[in-house]
C-alpha positions as CSV (number, residue, x, y, z in Angstrom):
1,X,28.2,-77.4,1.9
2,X,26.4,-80.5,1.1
3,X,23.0,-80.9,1.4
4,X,21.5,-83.8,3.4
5,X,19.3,-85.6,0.7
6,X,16.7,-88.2,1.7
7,X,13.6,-89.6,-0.2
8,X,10.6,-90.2,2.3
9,X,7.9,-92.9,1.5
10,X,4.4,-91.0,0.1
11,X,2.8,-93.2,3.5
12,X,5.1,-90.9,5.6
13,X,3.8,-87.9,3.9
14,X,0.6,-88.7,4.5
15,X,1.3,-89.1,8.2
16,X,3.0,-85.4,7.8
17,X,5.4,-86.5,10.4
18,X,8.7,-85.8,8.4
19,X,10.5,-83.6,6.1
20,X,13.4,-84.5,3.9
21,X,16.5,-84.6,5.7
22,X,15.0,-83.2,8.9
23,X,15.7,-84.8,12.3
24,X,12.6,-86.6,14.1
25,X,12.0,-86.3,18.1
26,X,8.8,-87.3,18.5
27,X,7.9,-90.2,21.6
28,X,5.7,-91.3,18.8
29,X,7.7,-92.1,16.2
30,X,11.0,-93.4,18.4
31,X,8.3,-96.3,19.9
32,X,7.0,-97.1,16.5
33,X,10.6,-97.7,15.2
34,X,11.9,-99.8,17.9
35,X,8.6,-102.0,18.5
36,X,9.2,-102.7,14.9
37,X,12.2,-103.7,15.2
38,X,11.3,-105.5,18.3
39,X,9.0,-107.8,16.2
40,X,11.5,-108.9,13.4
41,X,14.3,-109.5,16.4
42,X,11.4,-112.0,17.6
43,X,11.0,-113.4,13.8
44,X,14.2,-114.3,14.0
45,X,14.8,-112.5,10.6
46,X,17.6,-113.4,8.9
47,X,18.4,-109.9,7.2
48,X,21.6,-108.5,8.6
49,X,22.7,-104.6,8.3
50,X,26.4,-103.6,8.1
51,X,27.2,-100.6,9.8
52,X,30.6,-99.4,7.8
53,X,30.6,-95.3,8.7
54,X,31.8,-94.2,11.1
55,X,33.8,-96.5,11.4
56,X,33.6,-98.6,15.4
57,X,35.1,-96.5,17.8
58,X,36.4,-93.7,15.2
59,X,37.3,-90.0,16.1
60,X,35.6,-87.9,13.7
61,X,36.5,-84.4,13.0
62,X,33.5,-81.8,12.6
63,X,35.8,-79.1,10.7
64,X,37.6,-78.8,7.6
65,X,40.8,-80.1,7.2
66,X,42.3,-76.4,7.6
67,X,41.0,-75.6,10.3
68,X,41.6,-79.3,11.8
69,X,45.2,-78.9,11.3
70,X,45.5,-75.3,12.5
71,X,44.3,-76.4,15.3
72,X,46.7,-78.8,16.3
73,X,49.4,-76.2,15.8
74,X,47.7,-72.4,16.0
75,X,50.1,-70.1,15.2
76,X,49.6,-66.9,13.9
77,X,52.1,-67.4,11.2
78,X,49.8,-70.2,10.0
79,X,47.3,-68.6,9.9
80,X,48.1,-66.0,7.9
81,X,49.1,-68.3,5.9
82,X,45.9,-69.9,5.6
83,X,44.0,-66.7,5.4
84,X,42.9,-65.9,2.2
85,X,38.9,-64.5,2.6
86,X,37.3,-67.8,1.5
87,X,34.9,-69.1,3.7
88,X,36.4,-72.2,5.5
89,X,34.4,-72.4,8.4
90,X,31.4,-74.2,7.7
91,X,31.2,-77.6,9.4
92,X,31.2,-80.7,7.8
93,X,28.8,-83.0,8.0
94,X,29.3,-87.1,9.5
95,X,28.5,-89.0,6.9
96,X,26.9,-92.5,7.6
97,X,26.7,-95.7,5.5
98,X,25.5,-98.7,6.0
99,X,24.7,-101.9,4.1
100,X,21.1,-104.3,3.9
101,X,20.8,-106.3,0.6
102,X,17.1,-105.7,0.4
103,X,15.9,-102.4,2.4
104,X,13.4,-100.6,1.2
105,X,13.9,-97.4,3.4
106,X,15.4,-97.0,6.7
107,X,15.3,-95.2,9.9
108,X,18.9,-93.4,10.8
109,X,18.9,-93.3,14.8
110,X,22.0,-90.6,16.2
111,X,21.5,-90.7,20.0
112,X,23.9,-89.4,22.7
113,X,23.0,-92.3,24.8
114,X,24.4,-96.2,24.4
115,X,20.5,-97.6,24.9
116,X,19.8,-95.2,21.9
117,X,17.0,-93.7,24.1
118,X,16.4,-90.0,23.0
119,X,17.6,-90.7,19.5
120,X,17.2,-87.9,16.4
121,X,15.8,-90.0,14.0
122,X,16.3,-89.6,10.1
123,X,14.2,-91.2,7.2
124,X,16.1,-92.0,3.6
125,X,16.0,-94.3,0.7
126,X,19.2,-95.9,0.4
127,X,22.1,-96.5,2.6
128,X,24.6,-93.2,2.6
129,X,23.0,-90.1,4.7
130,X,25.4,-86.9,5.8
131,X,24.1,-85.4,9.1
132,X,25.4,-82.2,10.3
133,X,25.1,-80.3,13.8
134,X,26.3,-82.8,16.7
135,X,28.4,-81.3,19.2
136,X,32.0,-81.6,19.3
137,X,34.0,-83.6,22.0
138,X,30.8,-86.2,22.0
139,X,30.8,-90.1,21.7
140,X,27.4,-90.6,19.7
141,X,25.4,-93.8,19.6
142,X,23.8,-95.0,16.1
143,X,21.7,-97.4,14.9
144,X,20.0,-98.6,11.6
145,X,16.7,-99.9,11.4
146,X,16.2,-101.2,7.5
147,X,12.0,-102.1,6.5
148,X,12.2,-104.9,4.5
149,X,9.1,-106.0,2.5
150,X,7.2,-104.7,5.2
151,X,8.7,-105.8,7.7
152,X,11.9,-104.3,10.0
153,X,14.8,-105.4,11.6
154,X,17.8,-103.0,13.1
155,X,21.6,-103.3,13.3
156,X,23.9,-103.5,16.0
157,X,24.7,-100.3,17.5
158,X,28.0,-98.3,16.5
159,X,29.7,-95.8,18.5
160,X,32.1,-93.1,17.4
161,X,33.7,-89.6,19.2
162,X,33.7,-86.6,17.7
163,X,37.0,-84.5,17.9
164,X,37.0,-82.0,20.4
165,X,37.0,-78.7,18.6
166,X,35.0,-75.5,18.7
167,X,31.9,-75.6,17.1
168,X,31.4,-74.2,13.5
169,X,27.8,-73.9,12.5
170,X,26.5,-73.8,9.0
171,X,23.3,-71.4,8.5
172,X,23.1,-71.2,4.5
173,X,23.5,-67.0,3.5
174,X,25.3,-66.0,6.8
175,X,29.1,-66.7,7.4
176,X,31.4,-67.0,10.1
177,X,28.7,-68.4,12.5
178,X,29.8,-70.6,15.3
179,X,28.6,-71.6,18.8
180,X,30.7,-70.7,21.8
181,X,29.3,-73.9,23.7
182,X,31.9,-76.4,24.7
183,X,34.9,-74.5,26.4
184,X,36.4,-75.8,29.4
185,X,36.5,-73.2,32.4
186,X,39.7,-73.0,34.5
187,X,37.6,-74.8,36.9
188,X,36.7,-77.7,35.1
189,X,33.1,-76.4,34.0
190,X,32.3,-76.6,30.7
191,X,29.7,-74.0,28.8
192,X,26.6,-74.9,27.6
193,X,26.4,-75.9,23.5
194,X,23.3,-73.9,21.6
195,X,23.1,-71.6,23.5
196,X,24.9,-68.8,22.3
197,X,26.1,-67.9,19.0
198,X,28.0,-65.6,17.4
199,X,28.9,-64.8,13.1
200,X,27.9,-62.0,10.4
201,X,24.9,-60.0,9.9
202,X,22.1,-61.5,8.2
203,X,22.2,-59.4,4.7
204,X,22.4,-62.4,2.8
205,X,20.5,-64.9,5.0
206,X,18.1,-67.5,2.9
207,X,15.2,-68.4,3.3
208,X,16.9,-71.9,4.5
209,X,18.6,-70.4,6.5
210,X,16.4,-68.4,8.5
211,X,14.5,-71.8,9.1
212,X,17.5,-73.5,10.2
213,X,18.6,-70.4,12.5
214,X,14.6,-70.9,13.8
215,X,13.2,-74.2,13.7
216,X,17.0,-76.2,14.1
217,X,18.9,-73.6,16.0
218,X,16.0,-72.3,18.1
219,X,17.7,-68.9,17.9
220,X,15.1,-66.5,20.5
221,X,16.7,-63.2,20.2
222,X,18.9,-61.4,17.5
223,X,21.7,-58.9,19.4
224,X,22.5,-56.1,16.3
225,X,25.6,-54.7,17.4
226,X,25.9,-52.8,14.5
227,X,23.8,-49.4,15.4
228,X,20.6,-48.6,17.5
229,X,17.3,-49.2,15.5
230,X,14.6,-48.8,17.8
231,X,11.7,-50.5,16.7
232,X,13.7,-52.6,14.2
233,X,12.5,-56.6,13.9
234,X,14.7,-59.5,12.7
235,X,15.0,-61.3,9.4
236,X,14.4,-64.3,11.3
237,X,10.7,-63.5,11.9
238,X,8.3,-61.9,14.5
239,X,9.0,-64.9,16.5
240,X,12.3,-63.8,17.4
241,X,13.0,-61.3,19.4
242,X,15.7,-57.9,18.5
243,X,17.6,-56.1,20.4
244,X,19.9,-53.6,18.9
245,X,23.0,-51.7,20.2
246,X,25.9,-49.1,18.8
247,X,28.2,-51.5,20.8
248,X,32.2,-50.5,21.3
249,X,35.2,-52.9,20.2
250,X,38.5,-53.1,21.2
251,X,39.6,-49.7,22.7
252,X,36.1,-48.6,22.4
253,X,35.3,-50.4,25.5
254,X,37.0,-47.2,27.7
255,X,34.9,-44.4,25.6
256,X,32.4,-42.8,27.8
257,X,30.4,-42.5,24.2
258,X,30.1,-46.3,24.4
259,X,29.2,-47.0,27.9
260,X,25.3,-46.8,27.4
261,X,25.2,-49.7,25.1
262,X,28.3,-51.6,26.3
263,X,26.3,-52.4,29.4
264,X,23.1,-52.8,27.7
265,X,24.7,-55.9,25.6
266,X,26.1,-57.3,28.9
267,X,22.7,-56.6,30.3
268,X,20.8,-58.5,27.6
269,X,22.4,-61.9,28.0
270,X,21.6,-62.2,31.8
271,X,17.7,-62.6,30.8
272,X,17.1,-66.3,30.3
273,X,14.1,-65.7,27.9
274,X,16.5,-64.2,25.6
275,X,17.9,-67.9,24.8
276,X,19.3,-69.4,22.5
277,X,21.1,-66.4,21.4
278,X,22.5,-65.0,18.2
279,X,25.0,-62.3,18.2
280,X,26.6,-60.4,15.7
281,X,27.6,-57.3,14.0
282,X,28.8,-57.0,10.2
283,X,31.5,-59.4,9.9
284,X,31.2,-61.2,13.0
285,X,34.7,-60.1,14.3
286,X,35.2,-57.2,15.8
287,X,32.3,-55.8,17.8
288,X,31.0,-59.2,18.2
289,X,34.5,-60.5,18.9
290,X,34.9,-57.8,21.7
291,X,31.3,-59.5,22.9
292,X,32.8,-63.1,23.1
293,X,35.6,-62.2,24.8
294,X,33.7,-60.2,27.6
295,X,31.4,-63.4,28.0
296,X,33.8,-66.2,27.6
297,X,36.2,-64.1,30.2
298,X,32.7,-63.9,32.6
299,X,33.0,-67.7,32.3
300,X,36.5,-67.9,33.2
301,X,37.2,-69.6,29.8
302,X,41.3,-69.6,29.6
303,X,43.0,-66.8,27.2
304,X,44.3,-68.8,25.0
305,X,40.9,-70.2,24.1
306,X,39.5,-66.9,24.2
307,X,42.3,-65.9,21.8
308,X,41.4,-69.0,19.6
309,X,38.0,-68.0,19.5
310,X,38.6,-64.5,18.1
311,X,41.1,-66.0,15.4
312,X,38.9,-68.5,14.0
313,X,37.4,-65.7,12.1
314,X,40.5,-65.5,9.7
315,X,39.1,-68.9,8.4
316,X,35.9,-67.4,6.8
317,X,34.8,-64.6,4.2
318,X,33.1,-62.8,6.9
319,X,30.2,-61.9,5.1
320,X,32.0,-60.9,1.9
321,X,33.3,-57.9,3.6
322,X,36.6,-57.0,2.0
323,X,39.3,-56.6,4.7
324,X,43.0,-57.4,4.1
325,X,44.1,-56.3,7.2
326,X,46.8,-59.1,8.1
327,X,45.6,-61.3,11.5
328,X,48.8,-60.6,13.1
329,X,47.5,-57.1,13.2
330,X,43.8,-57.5,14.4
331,X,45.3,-59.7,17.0
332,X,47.3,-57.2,18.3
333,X,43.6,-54.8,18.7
334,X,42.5,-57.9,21.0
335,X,45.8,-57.2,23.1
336,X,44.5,-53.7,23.7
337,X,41.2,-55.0,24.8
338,X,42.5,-57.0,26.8
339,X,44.9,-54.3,27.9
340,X,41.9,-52.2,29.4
341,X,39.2,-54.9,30.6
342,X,41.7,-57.4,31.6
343,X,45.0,-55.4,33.4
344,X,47.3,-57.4,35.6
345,X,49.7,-60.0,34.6
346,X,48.4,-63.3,32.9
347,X,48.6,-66.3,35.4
348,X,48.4,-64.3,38.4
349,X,44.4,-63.5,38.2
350,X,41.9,-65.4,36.4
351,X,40.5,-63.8,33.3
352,X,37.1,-64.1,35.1
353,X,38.4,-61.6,37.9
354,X,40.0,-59.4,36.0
355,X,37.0,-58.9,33.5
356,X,34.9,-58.6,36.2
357,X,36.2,-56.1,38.5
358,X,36.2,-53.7,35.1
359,X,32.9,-54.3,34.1
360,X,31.6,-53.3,38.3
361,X,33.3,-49.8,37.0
362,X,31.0,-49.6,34.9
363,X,27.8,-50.5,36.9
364,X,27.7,-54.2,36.2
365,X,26.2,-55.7,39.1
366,X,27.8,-59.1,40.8
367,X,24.0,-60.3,40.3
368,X,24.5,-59.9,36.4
369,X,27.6,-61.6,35.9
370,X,26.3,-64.4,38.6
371,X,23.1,-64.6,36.1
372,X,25.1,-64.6,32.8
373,X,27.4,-67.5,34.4
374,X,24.3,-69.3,35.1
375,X,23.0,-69.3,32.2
376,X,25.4,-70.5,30.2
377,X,27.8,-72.9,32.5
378,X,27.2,-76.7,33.0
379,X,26.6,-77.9,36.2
């Protein structure tokens, strides 16, 4: 993964607004850079700034070319294929270039929004900057404003789409992670990005990556699904909240020695303090993969992209956890999941009521699922 790599004026140090490569949301800052730019438009300044990438109207994709093209084909047999333990799932980062003959630094503006209002802002020397974590399925806004001697001027405003794709998430030390944001329900809804994600433990987490997990990610609670450690805290700080659970996967889900923490996993992601979200077990597969396809079923998500969900762990190392146990196989411990919390025919019942009715076996109130849904659908 590439690191984003800006050089930031010693003036803007002094201000401590920034850091390098960060992204800046302050009112402050946003007003500063447009009235700026406001002023040169009134100059009439002749300086003019190229935007050359992305390219106008461009469909960027946010994944690596493997899983890209698996993608537009996803069978199992490519996959196995393409499964070889190397960690392919990281996202990769939009890189932007532009051009201004004389620029001594520049303001990067990203923004959702065509009047760039609510931009992230990013600070560099130079005119190349790679920026990672927007959202799949988007059409982004940018702008350049270039200070020139003193004095500023901005470019024209670019547009460009990102594909829509699930969303990988890089957190440097941890593997597999990705946000299960962006689905499209069987009723048109979509769920909420950053909200909840899942991927490995954090054995190997960085100290760059536990401030990306905090201060990017705004991860609030850590759910360990790997054993019960009461008491136990999260690498990720005080700040964050852990909660911790010997939780069941695939068949596990019918064993009266799992039903204690089964529903207290459910039960933890219908408090809306507990968001954003990060769940996981040791490779971020199996017990956590039985936990995304609980949720995404609660959502009414479809099955195949429930399916697609769980196989987009063949694409990464998983933590460094050796397991050569062919996809085609694994798949086939999703079909007895399925087989136990989802019975009935496909296309006759919704995954949501299927899911549903199992979990109210087990003492999962209509109130839960109603909160969980809340929680994490648009609209």
């Amino acid at each position: 993964m590439k690191k984003i790599i800006c050089v930031i004026l010693p003036l803007l140090l002094l201000l401590q607004l920034f850091s390098c490569g960060e992204t800046v949301e302050t009112d402050t800052v946003t007003e500063t850079v447009t009235e700026a730019a406001t002023e040169m438009d009134d100059e009439k300044n002749e300086i003019k700034i190229g935007l050359l990438s992305p390219q106008e109207g461009a469909v960027v994709s946010l994944l690596t070319e493997e899983m890209t093209g698996w993608l537009a084909d996803p069978t199992v047999k490519a996959l196995t294929a393409l499964s070889d333990y190397t960690e392919k799932c990281e996202p990769v980062p939009v890189t932007f270039s532009w051009s201004c003959d004389r620029a001594d630094y520049s303001h990067l503006l990203v923004s959702e929004k065509q009047d760039m209002s609510d931009p992230r802002i990013f600070l560099c020397l130079g005119d190349t900057l790679q920026v990672e974590d927007l959202y799949p399925g988007t059409q982004y806004f940018w702008q350049v404003v270039c200070s020139c001697g003193g004095e500023s001027v901005r470019s024209d405003v670019g547009t460009f789409t990102t594909l829509q794709t699930p969303r990988t998430v890089y957190i440097p030390g941890v593997s597999n992670v990705r946000d299960l944001g962006g689905k499209t329900t069987v009723d048109g809804r979509r769920v909420k990005y950053g909200m909840i994600y899942r991927g490995a433990d954090f054995t190997q987490i960085t100290d760059e990556g536990i401030k990306k997990a905090v201060d990017i990610l705004g991860i609030k609670t850590e759910l360990d699904l790997r054993e019960r450690n009461p008491g136990g805290h999260s690498p990720l700080g005080e700040s964050v909240k852990y909660i911790s659970v010997r939780a069941p996967y695939y068949s596990g889900v019918n064993s009266a020695e799992y039903k204690e923490d089964l529903i207290n996993e459910i039960r933890a992601l219908t408090d809306p303090d507990n968001y954003p979200i990060y769940i996981h077990c040791s490779l971020g597969r199996d017990r956590t993969g039985t936990l995304a396809f609980i949720v995404l079923s609660l959502l009414d998500v479809s099955e195949e992209d429930i399916y697609l969900d769980y196989e987009l762990s063949f694409f990464s190392d998983m933590g460094g956890y050796i397991d050569t146990t062919p996809p085609r196989t694994m798949i086939s411990q999703l079909d007895t999941l399925k087989s136990l919390l989802a019975p009935g025919k496909s296309g006759t019942e919704t995954m949501y009521n299927r899911v549903s009715k199992s979990l109210k076996k087990l003492g999962i109130t209509d109130e839960e699922i109603e909160a969980i849904r809340s929680i994490l659908l648009e609209g």
